[in-house]
Structure formats: C-alpha cells, structure tokens
C-alpha positions as CSV (number, residue, x, y, z in Angstrom):
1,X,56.6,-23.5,-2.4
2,X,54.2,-22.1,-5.1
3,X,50.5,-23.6,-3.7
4,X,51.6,-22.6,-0.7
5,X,52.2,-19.2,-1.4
6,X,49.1,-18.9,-3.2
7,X,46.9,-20.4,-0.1
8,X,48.2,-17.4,2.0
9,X,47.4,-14.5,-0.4
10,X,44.2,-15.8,-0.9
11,X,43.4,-15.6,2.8
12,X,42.9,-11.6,3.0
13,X,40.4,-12.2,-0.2
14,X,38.0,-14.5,1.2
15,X,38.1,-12.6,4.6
16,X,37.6,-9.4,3.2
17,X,34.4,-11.3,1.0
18,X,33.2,-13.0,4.6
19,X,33.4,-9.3,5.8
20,X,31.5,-7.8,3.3
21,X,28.8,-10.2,3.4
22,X,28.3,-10.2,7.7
23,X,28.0,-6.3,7.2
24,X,25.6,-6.5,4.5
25,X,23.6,-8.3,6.6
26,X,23.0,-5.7,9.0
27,X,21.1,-3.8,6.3
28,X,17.7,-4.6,5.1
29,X,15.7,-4.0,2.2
30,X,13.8,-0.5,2.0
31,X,10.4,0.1,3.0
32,X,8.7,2.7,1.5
33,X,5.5,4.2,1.6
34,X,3.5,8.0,1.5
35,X,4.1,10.8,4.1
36,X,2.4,14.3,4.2
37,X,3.7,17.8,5.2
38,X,4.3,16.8,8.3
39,X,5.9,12.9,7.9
40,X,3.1,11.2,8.8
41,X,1.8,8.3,6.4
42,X,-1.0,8.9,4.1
43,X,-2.9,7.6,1.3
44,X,-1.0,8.3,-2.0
45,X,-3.7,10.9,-3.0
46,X,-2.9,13.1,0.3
47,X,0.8,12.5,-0.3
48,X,3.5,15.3,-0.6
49,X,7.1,12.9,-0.6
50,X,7.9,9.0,-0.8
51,X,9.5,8.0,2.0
52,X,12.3,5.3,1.8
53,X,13.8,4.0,5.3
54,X,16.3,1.7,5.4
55,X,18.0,0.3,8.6
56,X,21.2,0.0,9.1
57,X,23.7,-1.1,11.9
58,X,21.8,1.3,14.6
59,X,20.3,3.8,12.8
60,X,17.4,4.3,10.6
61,X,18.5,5.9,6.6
62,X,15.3,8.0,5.8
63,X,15.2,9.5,2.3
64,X,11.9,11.7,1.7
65,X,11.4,12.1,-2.3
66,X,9.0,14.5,-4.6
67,X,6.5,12.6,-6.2
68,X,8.5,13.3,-9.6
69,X,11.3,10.8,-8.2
70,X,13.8,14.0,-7.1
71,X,14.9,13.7,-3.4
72,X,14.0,16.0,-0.9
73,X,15.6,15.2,2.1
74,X,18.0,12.3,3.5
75,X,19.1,12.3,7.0
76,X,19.5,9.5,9.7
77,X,16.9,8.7,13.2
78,X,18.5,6.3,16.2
79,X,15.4,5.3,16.7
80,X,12.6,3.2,14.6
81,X,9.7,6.1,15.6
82,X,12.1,8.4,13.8
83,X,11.7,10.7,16.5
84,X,15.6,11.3,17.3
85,X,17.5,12.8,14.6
86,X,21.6,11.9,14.4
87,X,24.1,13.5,12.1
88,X,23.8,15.6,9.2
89,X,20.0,16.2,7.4
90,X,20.1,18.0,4.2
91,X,17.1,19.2,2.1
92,X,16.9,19.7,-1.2
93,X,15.2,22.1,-3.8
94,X,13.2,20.8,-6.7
95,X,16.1,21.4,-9.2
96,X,18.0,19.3,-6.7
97,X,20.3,22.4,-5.4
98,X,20.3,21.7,-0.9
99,X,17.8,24.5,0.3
100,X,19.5,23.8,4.1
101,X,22.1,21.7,5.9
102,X,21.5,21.2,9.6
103,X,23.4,18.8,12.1
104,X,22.0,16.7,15.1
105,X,23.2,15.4,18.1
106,X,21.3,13.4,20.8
107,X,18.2,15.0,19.0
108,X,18.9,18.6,18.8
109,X,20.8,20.9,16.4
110,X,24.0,21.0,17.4
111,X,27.3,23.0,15.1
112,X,26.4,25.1,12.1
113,X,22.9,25.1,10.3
114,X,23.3,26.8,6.9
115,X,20.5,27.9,4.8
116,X,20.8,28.1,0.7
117,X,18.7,30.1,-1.8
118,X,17.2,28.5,-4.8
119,X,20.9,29.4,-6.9
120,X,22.8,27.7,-4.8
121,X,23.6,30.9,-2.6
122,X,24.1,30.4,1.4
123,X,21.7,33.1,2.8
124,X,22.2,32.2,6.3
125,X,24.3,30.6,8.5
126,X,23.7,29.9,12.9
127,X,25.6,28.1,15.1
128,X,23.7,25.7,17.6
129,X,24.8,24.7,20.9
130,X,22.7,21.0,21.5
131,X,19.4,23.0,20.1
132,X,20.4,26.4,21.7
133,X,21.8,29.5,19.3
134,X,24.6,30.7,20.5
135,X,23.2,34.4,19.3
136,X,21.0,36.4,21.0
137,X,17.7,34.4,20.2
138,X,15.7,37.8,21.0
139,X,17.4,38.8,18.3
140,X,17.3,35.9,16.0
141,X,15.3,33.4,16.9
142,X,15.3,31.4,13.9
143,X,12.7,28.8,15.5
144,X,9.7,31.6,14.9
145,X,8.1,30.1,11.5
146,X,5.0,27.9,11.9
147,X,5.9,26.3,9.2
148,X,7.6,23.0,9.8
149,X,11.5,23.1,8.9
150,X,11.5,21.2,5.7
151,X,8.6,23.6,4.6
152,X,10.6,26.7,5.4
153,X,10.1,29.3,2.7
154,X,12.1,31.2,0.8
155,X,10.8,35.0,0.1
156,X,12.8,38.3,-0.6
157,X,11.9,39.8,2.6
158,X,13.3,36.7,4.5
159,X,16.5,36.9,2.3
160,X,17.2,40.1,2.2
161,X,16.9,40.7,6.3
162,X,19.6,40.7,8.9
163,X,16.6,39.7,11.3
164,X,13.5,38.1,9.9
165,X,10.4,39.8,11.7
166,X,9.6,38.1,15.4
167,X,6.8,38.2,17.7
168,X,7.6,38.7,21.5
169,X,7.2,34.7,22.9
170,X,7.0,33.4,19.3
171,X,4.7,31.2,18.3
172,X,3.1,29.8,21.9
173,X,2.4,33.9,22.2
174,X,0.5,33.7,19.1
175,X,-1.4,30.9,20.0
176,X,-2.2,31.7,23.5
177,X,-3.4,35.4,22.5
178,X,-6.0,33.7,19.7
179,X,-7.2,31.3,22.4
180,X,-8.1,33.5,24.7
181,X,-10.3,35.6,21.9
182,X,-14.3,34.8,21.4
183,X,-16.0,34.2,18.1
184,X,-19.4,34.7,16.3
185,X,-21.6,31.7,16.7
186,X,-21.7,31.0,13.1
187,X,-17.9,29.5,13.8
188,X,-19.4,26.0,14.9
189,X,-21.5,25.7,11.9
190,X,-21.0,22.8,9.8
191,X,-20.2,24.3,6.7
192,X,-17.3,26.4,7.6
193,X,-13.4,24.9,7.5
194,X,-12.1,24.6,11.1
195,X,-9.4,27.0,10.3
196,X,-8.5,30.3,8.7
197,X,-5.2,31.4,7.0
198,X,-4.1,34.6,7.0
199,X,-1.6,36.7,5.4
200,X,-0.2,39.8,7.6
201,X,2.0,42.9,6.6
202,X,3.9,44.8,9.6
203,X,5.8,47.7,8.9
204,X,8.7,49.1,10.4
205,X,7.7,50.4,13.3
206,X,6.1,47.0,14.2
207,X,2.1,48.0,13.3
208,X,0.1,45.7,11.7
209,X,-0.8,46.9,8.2
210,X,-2.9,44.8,5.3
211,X,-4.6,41.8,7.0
212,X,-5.2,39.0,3.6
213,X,-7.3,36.3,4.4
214,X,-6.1,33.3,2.6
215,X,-8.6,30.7,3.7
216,X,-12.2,32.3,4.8
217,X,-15.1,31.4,7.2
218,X,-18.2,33.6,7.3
219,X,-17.5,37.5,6.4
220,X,-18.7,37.9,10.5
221,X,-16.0,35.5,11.6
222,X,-13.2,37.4,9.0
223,X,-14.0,40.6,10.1
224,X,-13.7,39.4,13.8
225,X,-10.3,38.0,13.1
226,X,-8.9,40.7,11.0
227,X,-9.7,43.1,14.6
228,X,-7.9,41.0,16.4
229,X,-4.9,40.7,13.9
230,X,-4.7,44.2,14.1
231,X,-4.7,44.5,17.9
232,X,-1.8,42.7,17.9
233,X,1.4,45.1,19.4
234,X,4.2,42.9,20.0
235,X,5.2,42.2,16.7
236,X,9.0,42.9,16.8
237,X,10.0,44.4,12.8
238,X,12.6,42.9,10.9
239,X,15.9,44.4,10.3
240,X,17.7,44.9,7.1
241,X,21.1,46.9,7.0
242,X,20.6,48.2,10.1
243,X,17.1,49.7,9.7
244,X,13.6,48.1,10.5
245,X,11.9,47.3,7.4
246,X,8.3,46.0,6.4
247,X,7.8,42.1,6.1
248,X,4.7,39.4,5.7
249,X,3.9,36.3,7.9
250,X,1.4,33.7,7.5
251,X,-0.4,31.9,10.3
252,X,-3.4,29.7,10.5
253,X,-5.8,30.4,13.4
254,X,-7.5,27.0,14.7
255,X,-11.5,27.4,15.4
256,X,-12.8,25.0,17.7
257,X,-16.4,23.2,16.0
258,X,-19.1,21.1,17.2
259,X,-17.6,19.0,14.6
260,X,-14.3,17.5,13.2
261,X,-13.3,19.9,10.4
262,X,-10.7,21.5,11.7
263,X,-8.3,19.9,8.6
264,X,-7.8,21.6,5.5
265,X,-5.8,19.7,3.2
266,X,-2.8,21.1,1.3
267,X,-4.2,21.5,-1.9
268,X,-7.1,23.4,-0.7
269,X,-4.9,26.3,1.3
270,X,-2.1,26.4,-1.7
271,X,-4.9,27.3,-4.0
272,X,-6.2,30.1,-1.6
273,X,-2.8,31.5,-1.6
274,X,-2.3,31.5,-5.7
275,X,-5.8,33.2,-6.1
276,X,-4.6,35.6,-3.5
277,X,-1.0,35.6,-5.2
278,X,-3.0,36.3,-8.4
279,X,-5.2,39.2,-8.0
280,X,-2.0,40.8,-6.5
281,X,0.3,40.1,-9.4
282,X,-2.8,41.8,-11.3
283,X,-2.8,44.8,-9.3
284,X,1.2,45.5,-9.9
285,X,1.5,44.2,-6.1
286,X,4.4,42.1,-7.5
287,X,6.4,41.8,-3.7
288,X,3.4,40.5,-1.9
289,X,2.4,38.6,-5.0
290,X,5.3,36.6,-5.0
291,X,5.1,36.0,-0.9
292,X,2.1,34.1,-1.7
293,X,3.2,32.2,-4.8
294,X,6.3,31.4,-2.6
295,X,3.7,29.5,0.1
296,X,1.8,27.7,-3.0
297,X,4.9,26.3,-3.8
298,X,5.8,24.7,-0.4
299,X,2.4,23.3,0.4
300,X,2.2,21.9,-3.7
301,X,5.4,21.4,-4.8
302,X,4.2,18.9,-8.4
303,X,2.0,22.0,-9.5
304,X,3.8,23.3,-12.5
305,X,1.2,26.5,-13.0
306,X,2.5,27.5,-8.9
307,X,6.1,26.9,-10.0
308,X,5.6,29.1,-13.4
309,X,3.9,32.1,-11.2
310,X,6.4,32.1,-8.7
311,X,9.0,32.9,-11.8
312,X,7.2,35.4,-12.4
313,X,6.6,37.1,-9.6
314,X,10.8,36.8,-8.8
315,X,11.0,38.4,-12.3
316,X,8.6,41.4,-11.4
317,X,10.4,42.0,-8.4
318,X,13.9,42.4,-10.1
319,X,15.5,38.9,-9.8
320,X,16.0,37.2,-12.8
321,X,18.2,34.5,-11.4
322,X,15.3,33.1,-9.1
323,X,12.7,33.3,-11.9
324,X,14.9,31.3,-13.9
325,X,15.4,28.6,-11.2
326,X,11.6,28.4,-10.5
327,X,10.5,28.9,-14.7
328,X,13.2,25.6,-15.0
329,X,11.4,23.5,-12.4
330,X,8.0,24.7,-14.0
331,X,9.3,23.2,-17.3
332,X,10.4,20.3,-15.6
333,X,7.1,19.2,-14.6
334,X,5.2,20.4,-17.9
335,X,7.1,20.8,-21.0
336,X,4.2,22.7,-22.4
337,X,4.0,25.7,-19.5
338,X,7.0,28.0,-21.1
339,X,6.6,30.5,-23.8
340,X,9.3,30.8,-26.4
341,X,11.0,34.2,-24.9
342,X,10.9,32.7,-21.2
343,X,12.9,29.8,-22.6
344,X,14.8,31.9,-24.6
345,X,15.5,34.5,-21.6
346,X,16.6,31.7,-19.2
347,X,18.5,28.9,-21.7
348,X,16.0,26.6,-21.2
349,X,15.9,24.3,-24.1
C-alpha cells in the first residue's frame, strides 16, 4: 500500500513541473536594443533608454531603461509594432520614484491616470473614458504638451496650477497658425538648423510676454518669429486657486529647407536650454531659470551638470525637497559634482 500511495502524490508534482515548463515556453528570450525620445531605434551614440521586449503569451513586455541601468518605463503592447498599448504603463524618475501611472485599454487611456512629483507626491490625478476625460477638456486638456508623454515635464508652474496654461485647438492650432506664416529667404540656407525652439511667458490675462529663443536661425528669421509669437491671442492662462496666473511653454517651430536639416538632435537643444537656464539663474531670474533646467533634464537625462543646476534652481525658488531629489540623482551620476554643504544640507553621503 506504501508505493502505491507514493505513485499518486507524486502525480500533482510532475504535472505541476510539465506545467511550468509548457508556459515557459511561451516566453522568449529578450531582445534589446537603443531607442531615442521618441522609441524609435538608434545607434547607441543617439540613444536616450535601452529597450528590453520580451514576448509573452499575447502580448509584448517592453521595459525602456536609462543608460545608467535604472528603468524608466515598463508597460505591455498587443501587438509586435508596439503600437497598441494594454494594461497599466508606469514611468519612472531617475531616483527610481514613478513620475506617472496611466492605464490602457484597446489602445487608449481608459480609468485613472495619476501624475507624481519627483518626492513621491501625486500632483494630479484624471479619469479617462477609452482616451476621453471625463472633465471638461476646455478646461483641462491635459493632451496640450508637445512633448511626448514619457518626456512630460515637471515645473513649479505646472504643479502648482489647477489648470496648466492651453491654447484654443491645442497643438494642431499652433501648428496650423505657424504654417500659414512667411519667412526671410535666408531660412533655406544651408547653414541654418531646420528648426527653432522657443521659450514663451503669458501672463494672466493671456498676453504673450518674454519671447526666449532657445535654438536660433539668422537674427532676421528670430526677429520674424518672435512677431509672430507675440501675435498670438488665443492663449488661454492657467489657473491657480481660482485666479489666472503667469506660466511658460516651449514649442519648436519647423522651417521648411531646400535641404534636409530639419533634425536637431537632443543634445544640441538641451544645451540651448541650460545656457538659456544659465544666464537666467545669473540674473536672479531663478523661476524661469529652473523652467529651462527642467527641459535640459528631460531631453539629457545622464548629464549630471543639468541634474546639479536643476537643484539649484528648485532651491532658489524655495523648494528644498526637489533640489534634494535632483542634487541626489546629480551625485548619482558623478560622485565628484556635490560640494560639502549641498551634501551636508540634503544627507547625501
């Protein structure tokens, strides 16, 4: 009676073993390779994350890392372009707190998105109703930014809102308005970049005020753009305990040339906004300063002297908890960056 007994307990074993092994079979080995900004694949030198997909029963596991080895994003596609996003995407700061949680279903958002600041603090919170808000989108529209959404950034203004500032028709408006506008020869020659960034301040009443221009052409072709900037009159303000307030956005405008040079690689527009970040920190303009740090930062994550100024510019502007965050990550990536009394302010051994 003893064998026997022992033949049937094994049975559950070796079927749970046979189980195991037919649904590790449906997963393969990762493949990984180089993505820019905007997920595409690139040469290491052009990269921004590591991209790891794995696939798995019917989906595709996609993991997007820093080029330090910290992840910045995992989320799941249905379908091999990854094109369709399913489930639950979460992104992820440099010091590895989530900087936003969103949901998908069939593609869209669908359920709560929420947003976290660099602490750990939810900011912001929308409901989504299969890629539809179920607020007032006139009054939130959430969708505005021309940054992509894992590039989204994180400023005082933008945290400190109840309504982030809006143009009327968002971003096609924007574009269509520049399209229709003419520019000085000189835009097609071949020495110019194919497109200028700008940096814009509207106050509360919705007028355009400073004009920054991040990335140049000519001085003809900057002085024709910073007109038309300032022409602009459907800016809606943003709103901050029940009063419009002053806030910044920053948009590229898109020159057509007789040539291809209408790409200007990440490196090249992050520095223009930390010189610009710089000789504003210099002139005790600590608020805007730190807007354009804040921009570095997203478009060069691995640059340690971006990470330290950004610190600083938090710390200027009253918040030491977010200079803290953003001094840690600078140390993180050089040891050497920190002075004694910044590590001794923030703990950082």
């Amino acid at each position: 009676m003893i064998p026997f007994k022992i033949r049937i307990d094994e049975k559950p074993w070796i079927l749970t073993f046979l189980i195991a092994i037919v649904f590790i079979g449906y997963s393969q080995k990762p493949k990984t390779y180089y993505v820019n900004s905007e997920g595409k694949r690139t040469p290491k030198a052009f990269a921004k994350f590591n991209r790891e997909i794995i696939k798995m029963d019917d989906k595709f596991l996609v993991k997007d890392f820093y080029l330090n080895g910290t992840l910045q994003m995992e989320g799941s596609y249905k379908d091999k372009s990854l094109k369709q996003k399913t489930g639950t995407f979460t992104y992820y700061y440099l010091n590895g707190k989530p900087s936003s949680i969103l949901n998908y279903k069939n593609g869209k958002k669908y359920g709560i998105a929420k947003w976290y600041t660099i602490s750990g603090k939810l900011y912001k919170s929308l409901n989504y109703l299969m890629g539809d808000l179920e607020v007032d989108e006139e009054l939130y529209n959430s969708e505005l930014s021309i940054v992509s959404e894992q590039q989204k950034s994180e400023t005082i203004t933008d945290l400190e809102t109840d309504r982030p500032l809006n143009y009327k028709g968002g971003q096609k408006a924007i574009a269509a308005y520049f399209k229709t506008l003419d520019y000085p020869f000189e835009a097609y020659r071949d020495d110019l970049y194919g497109q200028i960034h700008t940096v814009v301040e509207i106050d509360e009443t919705g007028t355009v005020g400073d004009v920054d221009i991040i990335i140049h052409g000519s001085p003809k072709i900057d002085s024709t753009i910073i007109s038309n900037i300032q022409k602009m009159s459907a800016w809606i303000p943003a709103i901050k305990n029940g009063r419009t307030v002053s806030s910044r956005f920053a948009f590229a405008i898109r020159l057509t040339l007789g040539t291809d040079r209408a790409s200007v690689s990440d490196a090249i527009i992050a520095k223009g906004f930390f010189k610009s970040g710089v000789s504003d920190y210099k002139n005790g303009k600590y608020d805007k300063a730190t807007f354009k740090f804040n921009k570095a930062t997203l478009l060069k994550p691995m640059e340690a002297k971006y990470q330290y100024y950004l610190g600083h510019g938090y710390y200027k502007t009253g918040n030491k908890q977010f200079a803290c965050e953003y001094w840690n990550i600078a140390h993180r990536l050089d040891n050497q960056i920190l002075k004694k009394e910044v590590k001794r302010l923030c703990g950082i051994k």
